[in-house]
N, C-alpha and C positions, 0 to 999 in steps of 0.2 A: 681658811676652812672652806670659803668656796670653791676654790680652786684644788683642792683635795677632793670633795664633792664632786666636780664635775671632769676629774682625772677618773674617777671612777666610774662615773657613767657613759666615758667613751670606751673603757676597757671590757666593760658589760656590753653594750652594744656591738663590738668587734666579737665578742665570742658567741653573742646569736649570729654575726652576719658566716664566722666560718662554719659554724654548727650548721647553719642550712646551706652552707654551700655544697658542703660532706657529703650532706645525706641527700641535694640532687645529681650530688656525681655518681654515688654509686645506685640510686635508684636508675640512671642514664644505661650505665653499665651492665646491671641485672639487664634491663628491656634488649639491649643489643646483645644479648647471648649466643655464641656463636651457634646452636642448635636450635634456636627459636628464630634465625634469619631465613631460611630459607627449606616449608616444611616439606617431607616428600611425600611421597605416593603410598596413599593408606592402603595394608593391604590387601583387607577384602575386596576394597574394591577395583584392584589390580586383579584379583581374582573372576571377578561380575566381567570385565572387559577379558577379558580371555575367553570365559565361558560362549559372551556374544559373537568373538572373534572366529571361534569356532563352529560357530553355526552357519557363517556366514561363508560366498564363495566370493574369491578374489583374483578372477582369470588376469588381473593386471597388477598383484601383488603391490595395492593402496595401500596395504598396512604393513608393508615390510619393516617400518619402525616399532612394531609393537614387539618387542624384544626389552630384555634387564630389567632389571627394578622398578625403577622410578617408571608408571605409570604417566607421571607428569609431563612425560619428554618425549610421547609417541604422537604422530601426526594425528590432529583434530581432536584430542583430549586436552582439557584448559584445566588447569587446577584454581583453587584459592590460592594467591598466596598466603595468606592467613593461618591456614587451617590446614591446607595439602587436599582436601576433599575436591573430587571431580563435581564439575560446576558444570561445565559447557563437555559436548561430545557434540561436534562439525563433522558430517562423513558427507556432505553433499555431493552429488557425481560432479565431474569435470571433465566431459567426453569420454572417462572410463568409468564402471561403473561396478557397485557392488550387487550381489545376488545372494538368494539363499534365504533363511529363514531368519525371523529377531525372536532372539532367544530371551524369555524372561528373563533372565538374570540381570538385565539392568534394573532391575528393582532393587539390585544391590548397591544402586547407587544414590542413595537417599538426599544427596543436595541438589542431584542435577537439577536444573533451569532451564536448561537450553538445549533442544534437542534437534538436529537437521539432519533427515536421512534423504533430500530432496534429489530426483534426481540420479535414482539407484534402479537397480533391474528387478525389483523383488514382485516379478509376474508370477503368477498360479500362489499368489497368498494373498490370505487377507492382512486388513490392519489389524494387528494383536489389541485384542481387548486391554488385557493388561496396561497399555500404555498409559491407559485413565487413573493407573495406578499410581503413576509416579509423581506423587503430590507437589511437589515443588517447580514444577515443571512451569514457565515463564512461558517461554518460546517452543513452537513445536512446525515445524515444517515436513511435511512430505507430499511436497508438490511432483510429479511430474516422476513417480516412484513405481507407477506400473503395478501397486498394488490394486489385486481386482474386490467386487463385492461390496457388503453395503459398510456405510461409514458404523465405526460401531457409538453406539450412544453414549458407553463409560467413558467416553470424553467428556463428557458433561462434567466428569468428576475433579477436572483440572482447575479449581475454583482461581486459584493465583494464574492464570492463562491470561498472558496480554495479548499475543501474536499468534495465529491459527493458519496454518497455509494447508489447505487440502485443493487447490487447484490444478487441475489438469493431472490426474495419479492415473487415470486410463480410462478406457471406453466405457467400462463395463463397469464403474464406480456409483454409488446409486447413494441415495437416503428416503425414506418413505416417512422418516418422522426426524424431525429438528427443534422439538419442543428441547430436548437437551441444550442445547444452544442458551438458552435465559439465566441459565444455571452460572455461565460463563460471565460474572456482571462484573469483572476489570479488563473482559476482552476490549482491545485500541487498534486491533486487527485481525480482520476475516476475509478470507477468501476461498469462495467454494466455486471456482470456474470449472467450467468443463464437466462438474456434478450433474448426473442426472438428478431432479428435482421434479421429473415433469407429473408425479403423484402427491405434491401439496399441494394444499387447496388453500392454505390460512398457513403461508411461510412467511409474513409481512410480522404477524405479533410476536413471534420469537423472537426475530430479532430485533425487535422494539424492545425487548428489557434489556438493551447494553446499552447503558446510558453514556459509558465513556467511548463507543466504539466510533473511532476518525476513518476507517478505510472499510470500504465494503463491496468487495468484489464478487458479481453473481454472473459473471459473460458465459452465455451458451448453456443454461441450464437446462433449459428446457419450461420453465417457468410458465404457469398457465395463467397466470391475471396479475395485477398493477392496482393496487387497491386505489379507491380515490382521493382515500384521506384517512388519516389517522387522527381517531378521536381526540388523543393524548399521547401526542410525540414525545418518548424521549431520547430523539435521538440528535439530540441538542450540539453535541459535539462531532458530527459527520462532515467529515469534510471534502471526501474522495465517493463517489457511487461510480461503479461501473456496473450498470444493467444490458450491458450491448447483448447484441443476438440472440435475444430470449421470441421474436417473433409474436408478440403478443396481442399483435391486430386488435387498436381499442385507438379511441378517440385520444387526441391529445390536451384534452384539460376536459373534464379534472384528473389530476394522478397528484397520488402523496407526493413526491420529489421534488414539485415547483413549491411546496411551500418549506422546502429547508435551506434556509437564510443563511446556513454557515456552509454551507457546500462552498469548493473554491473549484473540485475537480469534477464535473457531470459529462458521462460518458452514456448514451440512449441510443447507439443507431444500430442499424438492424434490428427493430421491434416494429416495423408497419405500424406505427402511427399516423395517424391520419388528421385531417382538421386544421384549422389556424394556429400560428405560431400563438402560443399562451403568453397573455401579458403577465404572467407572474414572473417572466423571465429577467423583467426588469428589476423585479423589487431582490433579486440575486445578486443582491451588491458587492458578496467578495468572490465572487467566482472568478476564476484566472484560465482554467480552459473549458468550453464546452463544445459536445459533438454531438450532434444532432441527424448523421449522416444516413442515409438509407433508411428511411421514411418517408413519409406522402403527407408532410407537413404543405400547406396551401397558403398563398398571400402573401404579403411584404412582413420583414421582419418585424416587432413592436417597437413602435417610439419610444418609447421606455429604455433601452435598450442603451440609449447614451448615459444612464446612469453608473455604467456597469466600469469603473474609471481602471478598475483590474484584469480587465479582462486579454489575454495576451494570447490568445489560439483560439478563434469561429471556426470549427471544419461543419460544414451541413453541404454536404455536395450527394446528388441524385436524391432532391426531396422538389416540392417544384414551385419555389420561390419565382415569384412573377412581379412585375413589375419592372421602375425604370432602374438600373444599376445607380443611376447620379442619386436617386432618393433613398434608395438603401445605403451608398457611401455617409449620408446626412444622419443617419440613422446611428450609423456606429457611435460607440463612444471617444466623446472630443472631451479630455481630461488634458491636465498638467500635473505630472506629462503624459502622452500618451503611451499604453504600455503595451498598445495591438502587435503583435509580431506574425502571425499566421491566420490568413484569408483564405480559404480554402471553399470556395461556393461553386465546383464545379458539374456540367450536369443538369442544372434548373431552367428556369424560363424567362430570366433577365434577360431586358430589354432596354434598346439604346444606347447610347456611345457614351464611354469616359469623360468625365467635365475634363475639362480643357484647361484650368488650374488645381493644382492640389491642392487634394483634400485633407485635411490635419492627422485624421487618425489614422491616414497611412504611411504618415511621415517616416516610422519607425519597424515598417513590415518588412522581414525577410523572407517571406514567401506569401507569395499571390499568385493564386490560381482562380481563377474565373472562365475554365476553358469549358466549351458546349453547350453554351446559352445561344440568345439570339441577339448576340452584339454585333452594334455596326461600327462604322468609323476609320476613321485613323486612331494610333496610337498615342497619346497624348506624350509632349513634352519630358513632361513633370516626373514619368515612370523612367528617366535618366537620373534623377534626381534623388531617388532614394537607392542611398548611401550601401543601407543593409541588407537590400536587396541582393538573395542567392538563387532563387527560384521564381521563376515567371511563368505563367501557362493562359495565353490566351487564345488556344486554337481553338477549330471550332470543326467537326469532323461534316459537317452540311456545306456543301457548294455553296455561295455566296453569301455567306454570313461569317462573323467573327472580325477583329480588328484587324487592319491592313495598317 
């Protein structure tokens, strides 16, 4: 009887084990359907891409692929595979370039994400409002696109915006208000170089509400003040500033920028800064390059300064560091290991000759320039001796001075 029993209870567990094998073969089989592998080009909005196509002028026939069906399969158009819905549209120039007008009709394309017209000829237009429009929109580049006039503010409307590039679009590119900018609070990238800016007064709190934003590029805006400090930063996650050539002739501490601790990239020169190198520079402990260059920074760098065990690029050259070269070498940072690769201090007002054994944290420099101070000496040994060295400059363009 047991053994009847349990002849039955193997032959019942064999018919659940082929019963669910069945039903994930053919559920396998449903998913691989040979029209659900590979979807195509939806076609309204193969439609939306035509209409744009057409507005557009292409004296070097970029889009001669925009021809047949499938929308999916023309230069810089990216589909889902999923879904067949255009996602990405890439048109950035590559030495030839596009012109002509952007015609709404990419509003016909309601998943895009990604939008890159960078790069293109589109002079005597402005940026189309509309753009603000296209909600889904991630990514949007039109750096360097020759559109003229002011940035328009329904930008602001791009609330899913991580990436923003409006640098260097032409001469004549302006903004008079940036309060739209706060709106943008998953922007992780901004950059507005080349912007005329030089009509804000209070450009600093706008973009203090992007709390996620890592890259912040403002070179050559025209920029009229450096606030000193921000009440309540949150710009916690910054890790890239480039404020170069804004001209801002203001003392060098206080300014907001030396108190953000998560910078790794600080980019300041060309802003006539004036005053003592700032001791906050030390408590900048993950910074990996900083440029300091073309300023009227005054005195030996800050002791502090050997904290800094990341730091792999010092450029400050024509600002007017003084003192002896041997006590600013002591100066650098001496970590394990050293990560210095680029010394670039040339220009200032060092003085005195190279020590005569090396110094640690130059063990691993591939370029050092120390050229047009008031160095004396011979050439020390030890600068044989570095491995990774590709760049050397130590002349001095004054009749008897420099290292011999």
């Amino acid at each position: 009887m047991d053994t009847l029993h349990f002849a039955c209870i193997q032959i019942v567990i064999a018919l659940l084990l082929f019963t669910h094998a069945k039903s994930t073969i053919e559920g396998s089989t449903s998913a691989l359907h040979p029209n659900d592998a590979i979807p195509s080009c939806v076609a309204g909005e193969k439609s939306a891409l035509l209409a744009f196509r057409a507005g557009l002028s292409d004296p070097a026939n970029l889009l001669s692929s925009w021809k047949g069906d499938d929308c999916c399969r023309w230069k810089g158009v990216y589909c889902s595979n999923r879904t067949g819905h255009v996602v990405r549209l890439d048109l950035h120039g590559n030495g030839q370039a596009l012109a002509g007008n952007i015609s709404s009709s990419l509003l016909g394309l309601h998943h895009l994400r990604y939008l890159d017209l960078s790069h293109n000829r589109f002079d005597k237009v402005h940026i189309p409002e509309f753009i603000g429009s296209i909600n889904n929109l991630r990514y949007l580049d039109l750096s360097g696109s020759l559109f003229i006039g002011r940035i328009p503010p329904q930008l602001g409307n791009l609330s899913n915006l991580r990436y923003l590039n409006l640098g260097y679009i032409s001469d004549t590119t302006y903004s008079t208000d940036i309060t739209w900018l706060s709106r943008l609070t998953s922007l992780e990238h901004l950059d507005m170089s080349g912007l005329n800016l030089s009509t804000l007064v209070h450009w600093l709190p706008s973009v203090n509400m992007l709390p996620t934003l890592k890259v912040l590029r403002v070179t050559n805006c025209l920029l009229k003040n450096s606030p000193d400090s921000l009440l309540l930063s949150n710009l916690t996650s910054l890790e890239t500033l480039d404020l170069s050539e804004n001209h801002l002739h203001k003392h060098s501490r206080p300014n907001w920028f030396w108190d953000l601790t998560s910078l790794k990239y600080l980019y300041i020169s060309g802003n006539d800064f004036y005053g003592p190198f700032p001791d906050g520079i030390g408590n900048m402990t993950s910074i990996v390059e900083l440029d300091l260059s073309d300023n009227n920074l005054v005195g030996m760098i800050p002791s502090n300064m050997k904290n800094l065990c990341k730091l792999e690029s010092l450029v400050s050259f024509r600002n007017n560091i003084s003192g002896s070269i041997a006590e600013l070498l002591h100066r650098l940072p001496n970590c394990s290991p050293n990560k210095l690769q680029d010394l670039s201090l040339s220009d200032n007002n060092l003085t005195g000759s190279l020590p005569t054994t090396l110094v640690e944290p130059l063990r691993n420099l591939n370029q050092l320039d120390l050229s047009d101070n008031k160095l004396t000496g011979h050439v020390p040994v030890w600068i044989g001796e570095l491995k990774q060295l590709t760049n050397l400059d130590l002349s001095s363009k004054q009749p008897g001075r420099g290292h011999t």
